[in-house]
C-alpha positions as a printed Julia matrix, in Angstrom:
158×3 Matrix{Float64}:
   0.0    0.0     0.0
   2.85   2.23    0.92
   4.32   1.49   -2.56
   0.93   2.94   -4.01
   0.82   5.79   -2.66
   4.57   6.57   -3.06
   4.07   6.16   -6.78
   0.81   8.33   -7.28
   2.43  10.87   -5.37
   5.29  10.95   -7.41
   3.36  10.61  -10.57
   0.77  13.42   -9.51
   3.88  15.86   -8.4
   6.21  15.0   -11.26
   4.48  18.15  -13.63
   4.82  20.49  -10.83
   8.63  19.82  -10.54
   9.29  20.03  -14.48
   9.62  23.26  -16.11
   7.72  23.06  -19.27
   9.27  24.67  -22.72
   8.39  28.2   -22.96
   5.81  28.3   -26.35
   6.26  31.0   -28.94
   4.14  34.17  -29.03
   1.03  34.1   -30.33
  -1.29  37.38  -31.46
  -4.07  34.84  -30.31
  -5.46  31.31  -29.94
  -8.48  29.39  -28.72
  -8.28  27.11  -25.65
  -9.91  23.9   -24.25
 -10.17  23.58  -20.49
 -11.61  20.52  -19.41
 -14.02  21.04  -16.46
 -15.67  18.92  -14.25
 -18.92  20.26  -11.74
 -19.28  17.07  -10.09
 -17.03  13.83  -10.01
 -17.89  10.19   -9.65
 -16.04   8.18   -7.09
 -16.45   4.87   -5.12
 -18.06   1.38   -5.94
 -21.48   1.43   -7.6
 -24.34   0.17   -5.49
 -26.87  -2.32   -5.43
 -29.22  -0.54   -6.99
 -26.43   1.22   -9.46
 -25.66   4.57   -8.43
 -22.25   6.03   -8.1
 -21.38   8.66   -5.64
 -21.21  11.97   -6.88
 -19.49  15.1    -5.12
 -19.91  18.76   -6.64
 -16.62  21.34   -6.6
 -16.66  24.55   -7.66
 -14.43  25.99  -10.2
 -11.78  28.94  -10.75
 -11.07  29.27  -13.98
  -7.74  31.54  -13.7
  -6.73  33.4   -17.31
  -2.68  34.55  -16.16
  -1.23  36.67  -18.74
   2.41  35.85  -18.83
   3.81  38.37  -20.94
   5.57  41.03  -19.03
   5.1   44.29  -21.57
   1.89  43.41  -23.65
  -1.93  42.97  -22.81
  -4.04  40.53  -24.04
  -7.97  40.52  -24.37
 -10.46  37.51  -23.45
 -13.19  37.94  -26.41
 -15.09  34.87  -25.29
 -15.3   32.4   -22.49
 -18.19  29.25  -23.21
 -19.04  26.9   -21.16
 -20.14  23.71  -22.75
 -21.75  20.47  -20.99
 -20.85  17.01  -21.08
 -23.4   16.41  -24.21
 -21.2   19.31  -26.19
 -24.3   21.8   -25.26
 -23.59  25.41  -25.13
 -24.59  26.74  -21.13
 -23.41  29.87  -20.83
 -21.35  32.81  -22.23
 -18.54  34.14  -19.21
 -17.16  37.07  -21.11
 -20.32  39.4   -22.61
 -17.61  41.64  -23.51
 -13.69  41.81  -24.56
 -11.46  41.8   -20.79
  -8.18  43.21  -20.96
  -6.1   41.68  -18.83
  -2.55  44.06  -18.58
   0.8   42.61  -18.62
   0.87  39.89  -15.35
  -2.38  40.14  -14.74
  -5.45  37.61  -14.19
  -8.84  37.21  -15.13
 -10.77  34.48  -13.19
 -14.18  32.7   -14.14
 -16.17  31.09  -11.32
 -18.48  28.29  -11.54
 -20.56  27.61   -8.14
 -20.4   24.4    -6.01
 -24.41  24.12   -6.41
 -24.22  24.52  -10.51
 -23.33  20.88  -11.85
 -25.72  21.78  -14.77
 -22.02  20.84  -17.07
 -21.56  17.48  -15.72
 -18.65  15.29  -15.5
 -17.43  16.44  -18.76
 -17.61  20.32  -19.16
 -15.47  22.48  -20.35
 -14.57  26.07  -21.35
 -13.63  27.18  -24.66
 -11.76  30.23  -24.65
 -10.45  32.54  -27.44
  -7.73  35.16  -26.9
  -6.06  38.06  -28.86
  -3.51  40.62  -28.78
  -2.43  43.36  -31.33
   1.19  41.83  -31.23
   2.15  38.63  -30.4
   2.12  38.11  -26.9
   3.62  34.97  -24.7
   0.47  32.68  -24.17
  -1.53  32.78  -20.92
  -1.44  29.87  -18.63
  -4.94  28.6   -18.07
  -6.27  26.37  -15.37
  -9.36  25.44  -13.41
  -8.91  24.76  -10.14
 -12.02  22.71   -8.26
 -12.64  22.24   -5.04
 -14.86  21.48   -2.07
 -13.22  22.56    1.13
 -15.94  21.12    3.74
 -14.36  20.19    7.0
 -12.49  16.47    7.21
 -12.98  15.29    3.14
 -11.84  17.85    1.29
 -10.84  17.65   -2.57
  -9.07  20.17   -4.79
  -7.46  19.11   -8.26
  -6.48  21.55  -11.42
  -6.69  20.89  -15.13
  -4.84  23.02  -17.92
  -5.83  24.3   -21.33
  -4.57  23.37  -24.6
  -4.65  25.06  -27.74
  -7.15  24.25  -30.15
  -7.85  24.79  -33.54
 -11.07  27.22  -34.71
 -11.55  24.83  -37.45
């Protein structure tokens, strides 16, 4: 058992200790963060349910580029099914040079399910180092608490 957990811990800590290569600048992209409202966990019961806890979610939009700004234009949130929930950003957000922009979806909305996610389109009048782009969930309740991240990617508009 000890063996376990020494390797999941080292497994789960190995991206933290890695520096990743820095990308190339980019005048703009469109990003998938995965997302999930609510994860399933245990054994299934007799009667087939799984347990389910909710988290909320901070969606955290870091601009890394020390002299330019870059501008959110859109922030979706999609549900497990691919449906279209909401629109985050109604209009452009500037976010200066180190700043942060942060979405947050409530504990009590699981409305996206397992498999939500965020697709988010950036832009800058010169290219500009990429943001970093991560969800943090959680529930914090006293004596079980869970918190996890998840990263964007870059994905194509096609």
């Amino acid at each position: 058992m000890k063996w376990i957990l020494t390797s999941l811990l080292l497994t789960l800590s190995s991206g933290i200790a890695m520096a990743e290569t820095a990308p190339g600048r980019s005048a703009g992209q469109t990003l998938y963060l995965p997302i999930y409202s609510h994860i399933w966990h245990g054994d299934i019961t007799s009667d087939g349910q799984r347990a389910r806890t909710l988290v909320s979610i901070s969606a955290s939009i870091r601009n890394t580029d020390h002299a330019k700004a870059i501008r959110v234009l859109s922030a979706q949130y999609y549900d497990t099914d691919g449906k279209k929930l909401k629109e985050y950003v109604t209009a452009p957000k500037t976010i200066g040079p180190m700043g942060t922009y942060e979405l947050f979806v409530p504990r009590g909305d699981d409305s996206g399910g397992s498999g939500a996610n965020f697709v988010i389109r950036w832009q800058s009048d010169k290219p500009a180092n990429p943001p970093i782009v991560q969800g943090l969930h959680a529930n914090l309740p006293a004596g079980r608490s869970i918190a996890f991240t998840t990263s964007a990617v870059a994905i194509s508009d096609e």
